[in-house]
PyMOL Python script that loads the backbone (N, CA, C, O; Angstrom):
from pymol import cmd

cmd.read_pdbstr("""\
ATOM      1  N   UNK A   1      -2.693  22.945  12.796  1.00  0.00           N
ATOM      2  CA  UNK A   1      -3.593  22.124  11.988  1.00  0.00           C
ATOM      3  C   UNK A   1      -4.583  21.413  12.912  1.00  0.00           C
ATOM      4  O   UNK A   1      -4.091  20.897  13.916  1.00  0.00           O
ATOM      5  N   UNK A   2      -5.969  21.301  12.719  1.00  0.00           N
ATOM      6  CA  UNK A   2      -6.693  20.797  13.196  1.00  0.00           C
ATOM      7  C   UNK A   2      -6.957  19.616  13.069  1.00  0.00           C
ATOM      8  O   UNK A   2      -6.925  19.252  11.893  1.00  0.00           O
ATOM      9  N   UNK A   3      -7.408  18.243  14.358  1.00  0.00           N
ATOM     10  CA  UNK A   3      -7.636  17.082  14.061  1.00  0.00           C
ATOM     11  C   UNK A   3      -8.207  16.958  13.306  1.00  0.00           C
ATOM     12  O   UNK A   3      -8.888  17.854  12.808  1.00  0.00           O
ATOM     13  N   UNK A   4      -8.137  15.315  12.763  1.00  0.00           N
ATOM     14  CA  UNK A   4      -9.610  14.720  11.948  1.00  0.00           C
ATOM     15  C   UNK A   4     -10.633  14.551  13.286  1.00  0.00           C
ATOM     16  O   UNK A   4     -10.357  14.445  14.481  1.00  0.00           O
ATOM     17  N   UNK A   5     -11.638  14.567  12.738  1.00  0.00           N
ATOM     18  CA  UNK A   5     -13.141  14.543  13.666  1.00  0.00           C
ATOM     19  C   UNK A   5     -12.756  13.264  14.405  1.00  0.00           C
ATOM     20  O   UNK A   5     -12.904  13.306  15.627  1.00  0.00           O
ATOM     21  N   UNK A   6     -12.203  11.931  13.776  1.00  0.00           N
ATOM     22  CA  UNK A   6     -12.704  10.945  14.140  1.00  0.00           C
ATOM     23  C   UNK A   6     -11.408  10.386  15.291  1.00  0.00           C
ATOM     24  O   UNK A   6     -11.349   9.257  15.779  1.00  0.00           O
ATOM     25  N   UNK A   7     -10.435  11.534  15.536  1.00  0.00           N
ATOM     26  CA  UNK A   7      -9.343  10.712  16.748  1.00  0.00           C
ATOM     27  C   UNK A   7      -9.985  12.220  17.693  1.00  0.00           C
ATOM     28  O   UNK A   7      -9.615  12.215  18.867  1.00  0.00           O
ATOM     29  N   UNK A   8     -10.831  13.384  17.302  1.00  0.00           N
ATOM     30  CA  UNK A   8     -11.102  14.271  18.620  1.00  0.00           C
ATOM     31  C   UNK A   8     -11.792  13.382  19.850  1.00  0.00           C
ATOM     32  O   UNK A   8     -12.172  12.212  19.805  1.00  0.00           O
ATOM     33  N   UNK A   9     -11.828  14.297  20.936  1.00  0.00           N
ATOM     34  CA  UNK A   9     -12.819  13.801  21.956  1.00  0.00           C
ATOM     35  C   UNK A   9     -14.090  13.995  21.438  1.00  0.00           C
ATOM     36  O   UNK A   9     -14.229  14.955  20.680  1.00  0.00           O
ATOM     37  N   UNK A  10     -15.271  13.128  21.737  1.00  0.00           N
ATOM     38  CA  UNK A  10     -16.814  13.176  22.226  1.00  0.00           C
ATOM     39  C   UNK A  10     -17.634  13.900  22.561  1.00  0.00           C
ATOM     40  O   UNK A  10     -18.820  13.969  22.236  1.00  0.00           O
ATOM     41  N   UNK A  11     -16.785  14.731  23.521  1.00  0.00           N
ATOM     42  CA  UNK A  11     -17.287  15.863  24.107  1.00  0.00           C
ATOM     43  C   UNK A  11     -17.237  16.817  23.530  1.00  0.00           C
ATOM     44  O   UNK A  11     -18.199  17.585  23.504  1.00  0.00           O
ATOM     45  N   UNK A  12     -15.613  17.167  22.618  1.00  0.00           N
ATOM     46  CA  UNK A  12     -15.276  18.033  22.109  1.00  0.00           C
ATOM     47  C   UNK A  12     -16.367  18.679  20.523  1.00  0.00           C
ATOM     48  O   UNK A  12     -16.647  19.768  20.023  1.00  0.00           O
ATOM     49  N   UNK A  13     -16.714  16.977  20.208  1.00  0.00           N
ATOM     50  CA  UNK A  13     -17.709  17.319  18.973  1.00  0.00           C
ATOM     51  C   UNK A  13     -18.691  17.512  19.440  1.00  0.00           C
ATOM     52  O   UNK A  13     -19.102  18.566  18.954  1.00  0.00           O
ATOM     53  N   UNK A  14     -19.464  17.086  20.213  1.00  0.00           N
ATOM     54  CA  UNK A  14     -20.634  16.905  20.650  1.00  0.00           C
ATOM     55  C   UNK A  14     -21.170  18.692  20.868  1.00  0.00           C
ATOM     56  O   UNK A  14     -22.238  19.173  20.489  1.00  0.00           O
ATOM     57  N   UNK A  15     -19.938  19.466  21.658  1.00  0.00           N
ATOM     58  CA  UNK A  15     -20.061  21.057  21.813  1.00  0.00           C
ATOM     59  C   UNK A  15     -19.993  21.808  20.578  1.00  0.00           C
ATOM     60  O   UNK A  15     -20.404  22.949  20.365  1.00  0.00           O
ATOM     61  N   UNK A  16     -19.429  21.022  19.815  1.00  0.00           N
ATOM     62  CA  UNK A  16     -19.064  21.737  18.519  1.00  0.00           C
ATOM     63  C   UNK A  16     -20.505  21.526  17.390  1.00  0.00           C
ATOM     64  O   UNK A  16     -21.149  22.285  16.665  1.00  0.00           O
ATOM     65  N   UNK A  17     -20.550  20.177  17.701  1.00  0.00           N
ATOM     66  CA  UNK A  17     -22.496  19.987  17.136  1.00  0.00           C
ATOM     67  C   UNK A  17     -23.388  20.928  17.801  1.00  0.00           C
ATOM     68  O   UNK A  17     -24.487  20.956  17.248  1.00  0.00           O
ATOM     69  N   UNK A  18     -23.277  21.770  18.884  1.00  0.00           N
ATOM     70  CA  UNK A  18     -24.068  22.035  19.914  1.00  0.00           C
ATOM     71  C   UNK A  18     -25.648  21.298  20.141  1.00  0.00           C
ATOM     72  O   UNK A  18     -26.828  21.625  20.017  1.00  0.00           O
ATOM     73  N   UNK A  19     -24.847  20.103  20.551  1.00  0.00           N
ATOM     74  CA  UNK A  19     -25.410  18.959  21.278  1.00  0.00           C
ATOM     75  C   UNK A  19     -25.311  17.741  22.251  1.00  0.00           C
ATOM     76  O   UNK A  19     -24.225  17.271  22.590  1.00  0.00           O
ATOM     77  N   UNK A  20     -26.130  17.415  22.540  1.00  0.00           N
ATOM     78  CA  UNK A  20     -25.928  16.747  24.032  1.00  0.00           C
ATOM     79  C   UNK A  20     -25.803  14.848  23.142  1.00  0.00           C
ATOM     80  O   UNK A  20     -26.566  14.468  22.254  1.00  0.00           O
ATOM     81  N   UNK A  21     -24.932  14.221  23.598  1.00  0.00           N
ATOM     82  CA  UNK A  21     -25.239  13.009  23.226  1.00  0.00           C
ATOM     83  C   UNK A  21     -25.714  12.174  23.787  1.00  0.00           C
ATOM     84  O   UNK A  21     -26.271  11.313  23.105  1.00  0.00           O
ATOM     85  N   UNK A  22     -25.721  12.051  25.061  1.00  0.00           N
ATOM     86  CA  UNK A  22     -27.219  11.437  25.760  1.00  0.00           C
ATOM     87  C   UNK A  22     -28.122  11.336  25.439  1.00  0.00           C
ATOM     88  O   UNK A  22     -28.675  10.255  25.239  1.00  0.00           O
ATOM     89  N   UNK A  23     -28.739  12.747  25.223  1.00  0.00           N
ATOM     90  CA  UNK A  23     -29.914  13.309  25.045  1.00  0.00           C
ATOM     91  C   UNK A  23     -30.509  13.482  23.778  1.00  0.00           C
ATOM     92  O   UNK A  23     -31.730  13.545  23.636  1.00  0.00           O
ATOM     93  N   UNK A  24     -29.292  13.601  22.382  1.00  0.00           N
ATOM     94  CA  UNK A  24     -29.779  13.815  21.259  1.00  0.00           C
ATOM     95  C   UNK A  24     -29.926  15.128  20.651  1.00  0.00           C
ATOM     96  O   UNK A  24     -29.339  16.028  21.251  1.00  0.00           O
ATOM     97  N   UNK A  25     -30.573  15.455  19.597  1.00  0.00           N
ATOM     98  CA  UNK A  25     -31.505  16.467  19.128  1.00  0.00           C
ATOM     99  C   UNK A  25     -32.728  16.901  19.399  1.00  0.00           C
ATOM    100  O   UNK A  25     -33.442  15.915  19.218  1.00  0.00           O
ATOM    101  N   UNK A  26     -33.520  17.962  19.789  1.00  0.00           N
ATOM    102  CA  UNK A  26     -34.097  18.031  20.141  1.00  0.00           C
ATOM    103  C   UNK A  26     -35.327  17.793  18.862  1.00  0.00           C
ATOM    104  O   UNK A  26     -34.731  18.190  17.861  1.00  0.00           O
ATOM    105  N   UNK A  27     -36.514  17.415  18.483  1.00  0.00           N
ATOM    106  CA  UNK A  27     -37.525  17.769  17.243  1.00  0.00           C
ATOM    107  C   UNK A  27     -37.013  18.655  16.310  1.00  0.00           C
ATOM    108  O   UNK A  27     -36.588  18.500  15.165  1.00  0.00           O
ATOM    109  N   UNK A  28     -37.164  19.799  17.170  1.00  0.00           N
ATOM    110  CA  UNK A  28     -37.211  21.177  16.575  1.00  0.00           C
ATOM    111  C   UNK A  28     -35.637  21.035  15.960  1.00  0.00           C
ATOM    112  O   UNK A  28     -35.455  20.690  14.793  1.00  0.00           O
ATOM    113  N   UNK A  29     -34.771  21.275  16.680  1.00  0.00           N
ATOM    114  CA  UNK A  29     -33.530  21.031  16.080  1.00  0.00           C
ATOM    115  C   UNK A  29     -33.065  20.450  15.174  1.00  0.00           C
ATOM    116  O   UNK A  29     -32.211  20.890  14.404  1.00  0.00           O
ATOM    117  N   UNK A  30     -33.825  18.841  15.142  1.00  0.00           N
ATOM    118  CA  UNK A  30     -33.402  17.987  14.162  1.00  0.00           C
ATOM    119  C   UNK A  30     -34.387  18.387  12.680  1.00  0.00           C
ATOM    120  O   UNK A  30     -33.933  18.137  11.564  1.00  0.00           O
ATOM    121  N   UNK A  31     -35.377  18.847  12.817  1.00  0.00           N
ATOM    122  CA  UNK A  31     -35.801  19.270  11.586  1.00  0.00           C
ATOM    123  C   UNK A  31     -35.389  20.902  11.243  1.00  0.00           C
ATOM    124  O   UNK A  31     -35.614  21.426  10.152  1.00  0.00           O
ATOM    125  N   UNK A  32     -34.649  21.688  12.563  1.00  0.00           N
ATOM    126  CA  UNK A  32     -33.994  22.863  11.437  1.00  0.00           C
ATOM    127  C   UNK A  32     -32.693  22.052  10.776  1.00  0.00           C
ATOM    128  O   UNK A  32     -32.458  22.678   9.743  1.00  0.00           O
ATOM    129  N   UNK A  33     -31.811  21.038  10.875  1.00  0.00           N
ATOM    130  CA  UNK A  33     -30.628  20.873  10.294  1.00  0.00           C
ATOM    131  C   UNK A  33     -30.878  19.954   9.108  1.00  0.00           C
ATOM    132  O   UNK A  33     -30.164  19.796   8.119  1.00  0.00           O
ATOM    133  N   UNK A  34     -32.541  19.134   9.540  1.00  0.00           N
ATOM    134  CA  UNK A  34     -32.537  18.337   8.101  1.00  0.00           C
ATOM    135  C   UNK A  34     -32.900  19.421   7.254  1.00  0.00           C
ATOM    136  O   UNK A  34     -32.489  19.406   6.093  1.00  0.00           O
ATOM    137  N   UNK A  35     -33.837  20.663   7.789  1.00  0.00           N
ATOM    138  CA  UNK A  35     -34.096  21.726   6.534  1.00  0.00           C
ATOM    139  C   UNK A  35     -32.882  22.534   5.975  1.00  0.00           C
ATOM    140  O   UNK A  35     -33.144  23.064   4.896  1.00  0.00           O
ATOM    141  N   UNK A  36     -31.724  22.741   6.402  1.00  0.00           N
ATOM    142  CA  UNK A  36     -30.520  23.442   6.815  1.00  0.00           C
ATOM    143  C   UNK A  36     -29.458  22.738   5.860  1.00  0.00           C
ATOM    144  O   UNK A  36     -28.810  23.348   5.010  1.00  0.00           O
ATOM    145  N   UNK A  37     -29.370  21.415   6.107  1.00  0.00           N
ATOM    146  CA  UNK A  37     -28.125  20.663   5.239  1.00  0.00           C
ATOM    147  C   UNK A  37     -29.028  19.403   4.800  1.00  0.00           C
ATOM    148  O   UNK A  37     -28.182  18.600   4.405  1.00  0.00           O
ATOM    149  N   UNK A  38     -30.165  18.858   4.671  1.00  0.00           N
ATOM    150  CA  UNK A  38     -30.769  18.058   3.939  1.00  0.00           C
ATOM    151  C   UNK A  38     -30.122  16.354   4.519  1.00  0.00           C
ATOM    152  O   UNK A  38     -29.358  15.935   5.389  1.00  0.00           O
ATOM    153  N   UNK A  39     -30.835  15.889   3.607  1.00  0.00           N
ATOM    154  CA  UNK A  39     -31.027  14.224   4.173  1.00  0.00           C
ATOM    155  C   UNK A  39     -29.207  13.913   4.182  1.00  0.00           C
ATOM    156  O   UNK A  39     -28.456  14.344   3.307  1.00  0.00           O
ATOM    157  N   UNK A  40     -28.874  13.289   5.077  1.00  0.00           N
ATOM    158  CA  UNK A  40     -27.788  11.958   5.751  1.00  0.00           C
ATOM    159  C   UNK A  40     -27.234  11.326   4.636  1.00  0.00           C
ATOM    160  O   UNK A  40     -26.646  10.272   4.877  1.00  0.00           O
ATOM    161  N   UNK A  41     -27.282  11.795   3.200  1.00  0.00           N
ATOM    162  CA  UNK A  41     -27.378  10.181   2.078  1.00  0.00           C
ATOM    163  C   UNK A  41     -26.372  10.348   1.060  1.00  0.00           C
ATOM    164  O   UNK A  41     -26.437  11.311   0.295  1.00  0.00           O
ATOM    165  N   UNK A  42     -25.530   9.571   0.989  1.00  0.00           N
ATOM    166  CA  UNK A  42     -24.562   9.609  -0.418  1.00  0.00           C
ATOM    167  C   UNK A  42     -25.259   9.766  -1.585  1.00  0.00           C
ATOM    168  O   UNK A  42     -26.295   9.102  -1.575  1.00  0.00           O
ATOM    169  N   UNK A  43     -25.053  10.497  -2.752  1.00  0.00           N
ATOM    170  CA  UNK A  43     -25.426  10.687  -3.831  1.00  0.00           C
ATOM    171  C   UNK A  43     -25.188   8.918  -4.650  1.00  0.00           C
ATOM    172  O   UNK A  43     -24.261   8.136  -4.446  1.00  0.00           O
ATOM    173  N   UNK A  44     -26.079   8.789  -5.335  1.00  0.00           N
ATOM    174  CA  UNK A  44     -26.197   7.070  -6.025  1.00  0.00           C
ATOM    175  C   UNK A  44     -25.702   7.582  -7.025  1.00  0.00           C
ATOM    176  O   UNK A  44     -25.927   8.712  -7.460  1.00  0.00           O
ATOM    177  N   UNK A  45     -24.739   6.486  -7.601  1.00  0.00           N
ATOM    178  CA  UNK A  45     -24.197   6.572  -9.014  1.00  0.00           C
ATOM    179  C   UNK A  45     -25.319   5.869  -9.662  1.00  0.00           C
ATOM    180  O   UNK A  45     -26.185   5.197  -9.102  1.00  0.00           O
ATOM    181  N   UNK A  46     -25.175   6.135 -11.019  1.00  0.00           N
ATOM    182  CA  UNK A  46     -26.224   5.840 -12.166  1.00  0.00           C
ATOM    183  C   UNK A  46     -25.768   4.704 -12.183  1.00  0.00           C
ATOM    184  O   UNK A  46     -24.568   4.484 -12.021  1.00  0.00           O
ATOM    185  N   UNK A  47     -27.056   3.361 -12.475  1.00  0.00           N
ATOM    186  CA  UNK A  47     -26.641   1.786 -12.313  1.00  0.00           C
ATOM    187  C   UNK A  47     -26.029   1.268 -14.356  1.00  0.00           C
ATOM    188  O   UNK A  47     -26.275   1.489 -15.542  1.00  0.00           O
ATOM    189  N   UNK A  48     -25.342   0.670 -13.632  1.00  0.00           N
ATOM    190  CA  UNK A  48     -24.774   0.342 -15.430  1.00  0.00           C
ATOM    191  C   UNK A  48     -25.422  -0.825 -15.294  1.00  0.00           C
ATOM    192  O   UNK A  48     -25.527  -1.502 -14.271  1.00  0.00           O
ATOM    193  N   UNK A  49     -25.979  -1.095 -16.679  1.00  0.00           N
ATOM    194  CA  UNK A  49     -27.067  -2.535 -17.052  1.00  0.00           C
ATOM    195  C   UNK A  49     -26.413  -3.636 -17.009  1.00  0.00           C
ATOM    196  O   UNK A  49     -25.679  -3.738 -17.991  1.00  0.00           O
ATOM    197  N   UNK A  50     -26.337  -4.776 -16.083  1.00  0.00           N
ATOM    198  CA  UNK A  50     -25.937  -5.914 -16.398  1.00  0.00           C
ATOM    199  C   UNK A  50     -25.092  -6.274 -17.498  1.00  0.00           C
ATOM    200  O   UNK A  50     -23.935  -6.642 -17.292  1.00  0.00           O
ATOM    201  N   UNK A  51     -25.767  -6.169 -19.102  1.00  0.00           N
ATOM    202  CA  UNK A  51     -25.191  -6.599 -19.992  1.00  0.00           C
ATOM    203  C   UNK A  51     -23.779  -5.968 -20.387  1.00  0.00           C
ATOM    204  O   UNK A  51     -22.817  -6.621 -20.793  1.00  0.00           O
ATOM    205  N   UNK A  52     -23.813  -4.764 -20.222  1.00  0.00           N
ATOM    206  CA  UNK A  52     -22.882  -3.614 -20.168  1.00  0.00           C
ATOM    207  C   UNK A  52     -21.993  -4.458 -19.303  1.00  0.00           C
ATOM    208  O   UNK A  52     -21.031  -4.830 -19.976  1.00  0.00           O
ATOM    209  N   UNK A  53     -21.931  -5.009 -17.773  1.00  0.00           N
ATOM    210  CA  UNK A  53     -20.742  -5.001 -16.690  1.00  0.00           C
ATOM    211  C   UNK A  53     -20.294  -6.361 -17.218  1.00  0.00           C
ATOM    212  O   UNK A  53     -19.144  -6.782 -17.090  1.00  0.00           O
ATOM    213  N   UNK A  54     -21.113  -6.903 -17.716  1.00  0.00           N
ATOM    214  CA  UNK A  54     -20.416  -8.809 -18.580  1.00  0.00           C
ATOM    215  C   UNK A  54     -19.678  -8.283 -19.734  1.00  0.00           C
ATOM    216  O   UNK A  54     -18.544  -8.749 -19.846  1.00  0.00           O
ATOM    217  N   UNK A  55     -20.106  -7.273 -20.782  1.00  0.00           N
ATOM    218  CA  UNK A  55     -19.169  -7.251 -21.696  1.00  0.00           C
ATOM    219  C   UNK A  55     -18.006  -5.948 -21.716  1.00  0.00           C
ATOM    220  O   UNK A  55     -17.412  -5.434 -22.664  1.00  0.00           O
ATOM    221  N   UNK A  56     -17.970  -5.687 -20.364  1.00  0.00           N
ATOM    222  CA  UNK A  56     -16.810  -5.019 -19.983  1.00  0.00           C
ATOM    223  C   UNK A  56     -15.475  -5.688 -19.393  1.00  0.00           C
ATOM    224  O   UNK A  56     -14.331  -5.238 -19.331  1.00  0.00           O
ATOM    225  N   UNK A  57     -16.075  -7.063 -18.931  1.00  0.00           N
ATOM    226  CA  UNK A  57     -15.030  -8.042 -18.735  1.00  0.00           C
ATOM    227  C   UNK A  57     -14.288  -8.033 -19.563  1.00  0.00           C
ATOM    228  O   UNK A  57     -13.098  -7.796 -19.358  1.00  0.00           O
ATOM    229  N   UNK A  58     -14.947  -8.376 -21.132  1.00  0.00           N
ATOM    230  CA  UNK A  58     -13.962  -8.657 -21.944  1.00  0.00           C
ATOM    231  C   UNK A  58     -13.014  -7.593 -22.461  1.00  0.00           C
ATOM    232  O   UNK A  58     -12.123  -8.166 -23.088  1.00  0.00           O
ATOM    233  N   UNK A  59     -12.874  -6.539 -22.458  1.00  0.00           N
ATOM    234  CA  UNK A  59     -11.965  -5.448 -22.632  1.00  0.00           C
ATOM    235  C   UNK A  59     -10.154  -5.743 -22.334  1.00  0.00           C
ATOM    236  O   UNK A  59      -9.116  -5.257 -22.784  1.00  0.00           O
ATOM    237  N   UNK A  60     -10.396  -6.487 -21.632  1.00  0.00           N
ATOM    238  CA  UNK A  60      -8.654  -7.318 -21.482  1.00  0.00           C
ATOM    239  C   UNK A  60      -8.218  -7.785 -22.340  1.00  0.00           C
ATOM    240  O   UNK A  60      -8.992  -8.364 -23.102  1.00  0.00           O
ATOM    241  N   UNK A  61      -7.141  -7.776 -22.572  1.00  0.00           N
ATOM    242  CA  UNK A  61      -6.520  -8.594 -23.385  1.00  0.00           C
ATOM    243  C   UNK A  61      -6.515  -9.964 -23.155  1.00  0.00           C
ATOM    244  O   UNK A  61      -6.871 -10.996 -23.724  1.00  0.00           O
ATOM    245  N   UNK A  62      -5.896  -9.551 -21.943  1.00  0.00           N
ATOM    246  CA  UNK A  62      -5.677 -11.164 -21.230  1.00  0.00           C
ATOM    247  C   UNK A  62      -6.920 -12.184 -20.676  1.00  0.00           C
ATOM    248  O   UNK A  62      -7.035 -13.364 -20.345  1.00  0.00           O
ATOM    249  N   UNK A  63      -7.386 -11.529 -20.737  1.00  0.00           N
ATOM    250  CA  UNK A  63      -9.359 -11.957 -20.758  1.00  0.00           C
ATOM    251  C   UNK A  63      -9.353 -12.196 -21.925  1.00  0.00           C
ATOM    252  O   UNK A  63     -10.335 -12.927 -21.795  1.00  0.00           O
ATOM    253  N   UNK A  64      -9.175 -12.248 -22.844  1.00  0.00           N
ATOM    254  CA  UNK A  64      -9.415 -12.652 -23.812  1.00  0.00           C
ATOM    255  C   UNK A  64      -8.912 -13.897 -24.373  1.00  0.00           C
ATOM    256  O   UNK A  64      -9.424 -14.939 -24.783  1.00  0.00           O
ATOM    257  N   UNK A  65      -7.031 -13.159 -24.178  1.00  0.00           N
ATOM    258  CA  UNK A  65      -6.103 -14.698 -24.754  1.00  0.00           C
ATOM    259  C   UNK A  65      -6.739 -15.846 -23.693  1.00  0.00           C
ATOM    260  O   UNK A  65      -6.744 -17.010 -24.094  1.00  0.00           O
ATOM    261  N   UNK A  66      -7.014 -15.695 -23.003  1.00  0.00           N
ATOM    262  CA  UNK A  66      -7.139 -17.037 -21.329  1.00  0.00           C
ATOM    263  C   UNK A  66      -8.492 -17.985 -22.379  1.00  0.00           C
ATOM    264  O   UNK A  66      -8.365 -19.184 -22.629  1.00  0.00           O
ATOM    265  N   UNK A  67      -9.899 -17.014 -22.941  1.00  0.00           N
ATOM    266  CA  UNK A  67     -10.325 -17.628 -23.473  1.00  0.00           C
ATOM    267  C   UNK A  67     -10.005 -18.388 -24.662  1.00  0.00           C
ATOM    268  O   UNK A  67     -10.172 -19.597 -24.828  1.00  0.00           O
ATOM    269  N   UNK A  68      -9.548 -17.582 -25.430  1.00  0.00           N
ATOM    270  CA  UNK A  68      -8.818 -18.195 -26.708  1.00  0.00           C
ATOM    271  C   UNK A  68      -7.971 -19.417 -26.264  1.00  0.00           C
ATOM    272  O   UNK A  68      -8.250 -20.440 -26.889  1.00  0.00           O
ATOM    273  N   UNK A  69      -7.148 -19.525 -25.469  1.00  0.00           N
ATOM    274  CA  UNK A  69      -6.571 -20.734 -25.028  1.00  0.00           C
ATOM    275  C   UNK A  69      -7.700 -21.647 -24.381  1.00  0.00           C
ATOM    276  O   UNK A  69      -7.562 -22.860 -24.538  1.00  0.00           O
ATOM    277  N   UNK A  70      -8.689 -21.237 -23.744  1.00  0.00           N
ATOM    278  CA  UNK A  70      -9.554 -22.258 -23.010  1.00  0.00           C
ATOM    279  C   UNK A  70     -10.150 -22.770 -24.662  1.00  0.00           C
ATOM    280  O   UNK A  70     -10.403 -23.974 -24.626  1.00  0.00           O
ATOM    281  N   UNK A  71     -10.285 -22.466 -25.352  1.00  0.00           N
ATOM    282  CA  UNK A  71     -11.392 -22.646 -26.437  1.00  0.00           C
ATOM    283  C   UNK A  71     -10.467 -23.945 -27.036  1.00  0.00           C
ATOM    284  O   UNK A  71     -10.875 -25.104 -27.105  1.00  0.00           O
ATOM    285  N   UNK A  72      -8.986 -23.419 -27.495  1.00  0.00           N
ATOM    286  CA  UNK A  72      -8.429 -24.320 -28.727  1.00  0.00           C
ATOM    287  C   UNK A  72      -8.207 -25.540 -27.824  1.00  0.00           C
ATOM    288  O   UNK A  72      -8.338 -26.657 -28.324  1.00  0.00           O
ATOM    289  N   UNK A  73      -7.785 -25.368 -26.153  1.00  0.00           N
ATOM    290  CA  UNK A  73      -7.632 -26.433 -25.320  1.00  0.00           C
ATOM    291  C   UNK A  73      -8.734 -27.749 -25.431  1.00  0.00           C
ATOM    292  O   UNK A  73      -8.611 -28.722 -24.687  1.00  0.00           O
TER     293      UNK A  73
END
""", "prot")
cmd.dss("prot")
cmd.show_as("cartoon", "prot")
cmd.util.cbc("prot")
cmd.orient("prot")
């Protein structure tokens, strides 16, 4: 079984990137791999609207009774 990337050696990835880490990517290089595997970026989840994440609080029960008791208190 092969390591995780992140306890290998430096060196070991760095050959396996076939690249120098000193030195970097070269131009040319770095724009065949951004054309090759595309931008560095986590995919964004779709934003849920404010009003939506306040009245998802209340979905508890117990969010609820806590108010009901704060109220008759």
């Amino acid at each position: 079984m092969e390591q995780p990337e992140y306890s290998r050696d430096v060196s070991d990835i760095a050959t396996a990137l076939r690249t120098d880490p000193s030195a970097g990517l070269s131009d040319r290089d770095a724009r065949e791999r951004l054309e090759r595997y595309g931008r560095n970026e986590l995919a964004a989840d779709k934003a849920v609207a404010a009003w939506r994440q306040f009245l998802s609080q209340f979905q508890d029960p117990l969010v609820v009774l806590l108010l009901v008791a704060t109220a008759i208190s």
